[in-house]
N, C-alpha and C positions, 0 to 999 in steps of 0.2 A: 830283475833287481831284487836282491833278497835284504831284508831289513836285521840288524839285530840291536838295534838301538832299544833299550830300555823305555822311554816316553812312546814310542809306537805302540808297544808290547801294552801299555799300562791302558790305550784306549779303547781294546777292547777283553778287558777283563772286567767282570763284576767285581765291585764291590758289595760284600754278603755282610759286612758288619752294619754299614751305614745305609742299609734299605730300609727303607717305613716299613715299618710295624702294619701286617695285614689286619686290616677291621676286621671287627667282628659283625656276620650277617645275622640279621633274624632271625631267630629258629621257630621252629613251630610252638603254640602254647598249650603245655599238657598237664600242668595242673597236679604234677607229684605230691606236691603237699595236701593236696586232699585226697585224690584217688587213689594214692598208694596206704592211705589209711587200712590198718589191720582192723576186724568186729571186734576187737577186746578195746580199742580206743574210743570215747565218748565223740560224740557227735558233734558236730558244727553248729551251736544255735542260730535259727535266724528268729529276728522278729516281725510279726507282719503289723502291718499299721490297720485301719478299719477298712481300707481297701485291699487289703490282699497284697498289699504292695512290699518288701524287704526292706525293713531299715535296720539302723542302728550298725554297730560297727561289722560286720561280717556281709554285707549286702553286695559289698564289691567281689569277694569271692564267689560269694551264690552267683551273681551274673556271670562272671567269669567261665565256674564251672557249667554252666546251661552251654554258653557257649563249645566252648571245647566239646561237649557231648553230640551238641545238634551236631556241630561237623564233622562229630566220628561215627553219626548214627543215619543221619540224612543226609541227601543229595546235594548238592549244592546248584543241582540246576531246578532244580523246584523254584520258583517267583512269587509264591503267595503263602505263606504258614495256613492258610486255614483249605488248602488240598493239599496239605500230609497225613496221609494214613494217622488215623487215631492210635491203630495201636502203637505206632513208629513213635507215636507222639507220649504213650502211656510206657511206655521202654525207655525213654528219656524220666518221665517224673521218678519212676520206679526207683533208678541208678540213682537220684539226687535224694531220695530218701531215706537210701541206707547212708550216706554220706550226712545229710542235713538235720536236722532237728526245727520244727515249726513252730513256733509259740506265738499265738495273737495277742496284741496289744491290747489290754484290759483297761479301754478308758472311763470305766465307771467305779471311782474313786471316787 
């Protein structure tokens, strides 16, 4: 039996106008807006509080970038930060210095 009814025909054809819109997935996070900085642009200030700690408005990036570098620089099967090769560890501050600028917090005003 051969079909040439038009409603047969329509149930298996796509519709290409009215399909959801594919999401968008996660991409990996890489940080362009710092690391693609040229040396002729001024540095990122962070400011350290009396522990050494980043605040003030730029702190979210500093983590950020740490981040993104540990997982372009170290393993990710490592389980303890304090057995990573030191130097592994001085190749990360290094990168974040040409990027960062460090100013401690001078509480004695």
């Amino acid at each position: 039996m051969f079909y040439t009814n038009a409603s047969y025909l329509k149930l298996f054809t796509i519709d290409l106008h009215n399909s959801p819109p594919k999401k968008r997935k996660r991409s990996i996070t890489r940080m362009d807006n710092i690391f693609a900085r040229t040396p002729n642009m001024p540095k990122i200030k962070i400011i350290l509080n009396e522990f050494g700690q980043p605040i003030g408005e730029n702190y979210r990036q500093f983590s950020s970038a740490i981040g993104v570098l540990v997982r372009q620089t170290l393993s990710v099967g490592c389980s303890d930060w304090r057995l990573v090769d030191v130097e592994k560890k001085d190749q990360v501050w290094d990168t974040l210095k040409v990027f960062f600028l460090f100013n401690s917090l001078d509480l004695d005003c």
